[in-house]
N, C-alpha and C positions, 0 to 999 in steps of 0.2 A: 688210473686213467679215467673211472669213470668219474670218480670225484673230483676228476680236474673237474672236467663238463661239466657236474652240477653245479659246482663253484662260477665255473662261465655262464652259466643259465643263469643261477642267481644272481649277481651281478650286472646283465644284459635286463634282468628283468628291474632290479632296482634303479637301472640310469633312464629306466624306457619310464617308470612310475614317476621321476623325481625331474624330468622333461617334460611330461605332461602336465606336473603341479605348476611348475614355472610357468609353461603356456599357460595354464589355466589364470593364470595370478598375472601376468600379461595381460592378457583379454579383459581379465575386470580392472584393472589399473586403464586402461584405455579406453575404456565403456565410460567410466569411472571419468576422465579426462574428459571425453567430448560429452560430457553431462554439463548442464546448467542448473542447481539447487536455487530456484529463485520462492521466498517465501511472503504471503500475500494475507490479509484479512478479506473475507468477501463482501466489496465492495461496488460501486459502480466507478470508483475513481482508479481502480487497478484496472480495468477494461483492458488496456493494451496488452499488459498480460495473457490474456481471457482473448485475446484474436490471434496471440501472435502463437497460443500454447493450441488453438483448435488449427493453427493450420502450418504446424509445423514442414511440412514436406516444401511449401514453399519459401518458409522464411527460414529455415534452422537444414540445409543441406550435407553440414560437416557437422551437430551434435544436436543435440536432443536438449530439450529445457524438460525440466522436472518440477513441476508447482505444489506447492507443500504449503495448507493451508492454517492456518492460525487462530485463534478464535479471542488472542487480546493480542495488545501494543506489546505487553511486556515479556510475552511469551515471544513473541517474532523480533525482540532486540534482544532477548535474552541466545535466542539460536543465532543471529547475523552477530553479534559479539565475540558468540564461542567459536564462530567458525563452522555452524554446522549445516550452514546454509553459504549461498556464494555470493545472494546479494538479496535485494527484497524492494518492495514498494510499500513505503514507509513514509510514516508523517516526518514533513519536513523539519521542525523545530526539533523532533526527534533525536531526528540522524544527526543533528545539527550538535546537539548535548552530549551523542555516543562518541563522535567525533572530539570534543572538547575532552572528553573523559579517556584519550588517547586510542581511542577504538579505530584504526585505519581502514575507514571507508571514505568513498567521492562518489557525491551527486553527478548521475549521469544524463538525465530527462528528467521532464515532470512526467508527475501517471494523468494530468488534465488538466484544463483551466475553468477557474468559473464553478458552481455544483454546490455552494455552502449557503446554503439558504438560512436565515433564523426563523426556526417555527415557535409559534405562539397560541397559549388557549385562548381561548373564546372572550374571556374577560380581561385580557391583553389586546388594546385598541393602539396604543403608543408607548416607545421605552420608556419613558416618564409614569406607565404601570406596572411596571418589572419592578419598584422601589421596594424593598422588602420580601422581594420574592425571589423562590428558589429557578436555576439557570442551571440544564445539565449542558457538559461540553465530554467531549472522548477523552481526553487526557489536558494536565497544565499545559505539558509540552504540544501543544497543538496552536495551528493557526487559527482554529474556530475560538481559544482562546484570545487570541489577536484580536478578530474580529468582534468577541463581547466585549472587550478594553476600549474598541474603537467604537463600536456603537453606542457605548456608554458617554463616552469622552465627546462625542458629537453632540448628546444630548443635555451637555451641563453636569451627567451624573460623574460618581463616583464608583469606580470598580466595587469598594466594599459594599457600594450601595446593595447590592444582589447578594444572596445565596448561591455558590457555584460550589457543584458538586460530581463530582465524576464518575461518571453512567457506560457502562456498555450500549451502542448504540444500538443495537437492536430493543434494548429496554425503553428507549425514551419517546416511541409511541405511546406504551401502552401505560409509562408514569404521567406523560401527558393526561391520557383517557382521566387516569384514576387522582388525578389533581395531587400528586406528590410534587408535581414541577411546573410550573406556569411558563416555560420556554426552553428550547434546547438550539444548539447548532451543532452541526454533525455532518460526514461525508454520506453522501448518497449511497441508496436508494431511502433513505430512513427520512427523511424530510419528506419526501414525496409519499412516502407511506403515510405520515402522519396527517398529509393534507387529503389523497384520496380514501381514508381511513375518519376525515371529517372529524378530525377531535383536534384539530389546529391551522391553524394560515401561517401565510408569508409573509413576515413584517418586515423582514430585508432579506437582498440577494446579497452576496458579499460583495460580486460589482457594484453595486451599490454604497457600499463599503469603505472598500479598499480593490479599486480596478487593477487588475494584474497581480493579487494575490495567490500568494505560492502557498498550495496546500501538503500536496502527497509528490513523492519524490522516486525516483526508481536509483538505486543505491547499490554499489557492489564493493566489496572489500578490496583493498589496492590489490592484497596480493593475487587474487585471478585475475585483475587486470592486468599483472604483470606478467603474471605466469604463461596467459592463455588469450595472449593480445587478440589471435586470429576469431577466435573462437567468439571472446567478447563483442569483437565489432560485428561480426555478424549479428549477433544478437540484436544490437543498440539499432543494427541497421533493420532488421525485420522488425522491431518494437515499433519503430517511427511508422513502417507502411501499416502496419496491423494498426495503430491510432488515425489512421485515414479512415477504418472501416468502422472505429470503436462505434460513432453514433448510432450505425444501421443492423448491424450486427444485432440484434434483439436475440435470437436463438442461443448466443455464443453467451450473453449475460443470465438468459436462463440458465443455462445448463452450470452455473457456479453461483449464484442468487438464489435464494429463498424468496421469492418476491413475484408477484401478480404484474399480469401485462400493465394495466393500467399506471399504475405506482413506476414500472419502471419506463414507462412513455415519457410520461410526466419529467422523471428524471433526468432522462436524455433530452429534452426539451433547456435544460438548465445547465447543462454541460458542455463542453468543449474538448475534440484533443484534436485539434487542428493544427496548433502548435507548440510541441512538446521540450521547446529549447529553452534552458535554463537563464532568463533575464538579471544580468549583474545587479542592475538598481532595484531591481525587484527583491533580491537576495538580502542586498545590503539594507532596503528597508523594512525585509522581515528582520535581518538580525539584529537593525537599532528598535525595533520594538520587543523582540525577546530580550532585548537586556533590561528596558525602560521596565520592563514585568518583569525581572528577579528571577 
């Protein structure tokens, strides 16, 4: 009799231990669910991010966004590839290649309009002095690449005409200073550095350019979209109002920027997220020019 008991003891204690694992394994499967793994370089052009991630309580009421930061391109398409992020704010032409390469994501907003400034040294007056000179840009796969194609092509040159070479943009101040590169183009705040940092100007805005050029993209893999329809469009939907606040917001860019008030005034002086909706002929004319570039 007594060993019945202890048998019923044991027992009542193994189903009470192996209830509790499954709640436990519950709970983080559905923490786990109402999470959003969104992954970002730190930028000025991810801002919406960066408003919608400081005030979560009013944009994100059914989960939680999780920002997961990055320090190159190919690190944050290497995690949005594998799946270990849910979605990310990523260079357009990017997403656009990972896509081609069967990697199922969709562009859902831009991260801004406007902000691609090309900066120039001192002995850089016009494109017609860039001839033989070296040009950093973030990646081929970038629109600031578009943008030296098109500033050249306006100017009579030839793409090969330059030295293009591909820089972390935090580095292309300070190759600027040290005359490794006579001009760069780059997402913000790194332009703006280079100008209130006096070792460069502004030889073009990209409106300037190419008006309505698609730079950074907010991007999520089909399958959370499928999965986790509710969940997504809230987000999509707090991202849009947090780009209402992105220009003023200066605190919210601090607190993810490396970057001096000054440099980042300046920056938001150049920027736009006013309206963050994906223009068709804007798309189609970045993709007939990343093809015309190889």
């Amino acid at each position: 009799m007594m060993v019945h008991r202890q048998v019923k003891a044991i027992s009542a204690s193994v189903l009470l231990i192996a209830a509790m694992v499954i709640t436990g394994c519950q709970q983080r499967e559905a923490a786990a669910d109402s999470t959003i793994k969104v992954g970002y370089l730190p930028i000025t052009h991810a801002a919406p991010l960066y408003i919608a991630n400081e005030n979560q309580e009013q944009f994100m009421q059914d989960g939680d966004i999780e920002l997961i930061r990055f320090g190159t391109w190919i690190d944050l398409m290497d995690a949005l590839n594998s799946g270990r992020i849910d979605g990310a704010s990523v260079l357009f032409p990017l997403a656009m290649k990972a896509h081609e390469k069967g990697i199922d994501i969709k562009a859902t907003a831009l991260g801004h309009e406007d902000g691609n400034a090309v900066i120039a040294g001192p002995n850089i007056e016009q494109v017609e002095d860039l001839k033989g000179e070296t040009v950093a840009i973030p990646h081929t796969l970038s629109t600031h690449n578009l943008l030296l194609d098109e500033m050249l092509e306006n100017a009579g040159m030839n793409y090969s005409d330059v030295n293009v070479v591909e820089m972390p943009p935090a580095e292309m101040p300070a190759a600027l200073s040290e005359g490794r590169i006579e001009s760069y183009i780059v997402a913000e705040p790194f332009g703006a550095i280079g100008v209130t940092l006096d070792v460069g100007h502004v030889l073009y805005q990209s409106n300037d350019l190419w008006p309505g050029c698609l730079c950074c993209a907010m991007v999520f893999r089909q399958s959370f979209l499928e999965d986790r329809p509710e969940l997504s469009k809230q987000f999509m939907e707090g991202y849009a109002h947090a780009g209402e606040h992105a220009e003023y917001d200066l605190d919210a860019h601090m607190n993810y920027l490396n970057v001096d008030e000054e440099a980042l005034s300046l920056s938001l002086e150049w920027i736009s997220y006013e309206n963050l909706n994906i223009n068709r002929e804007d798309y189609e004319y970045m993709r007939e020019r990343v093809l015309e570039l190889g």
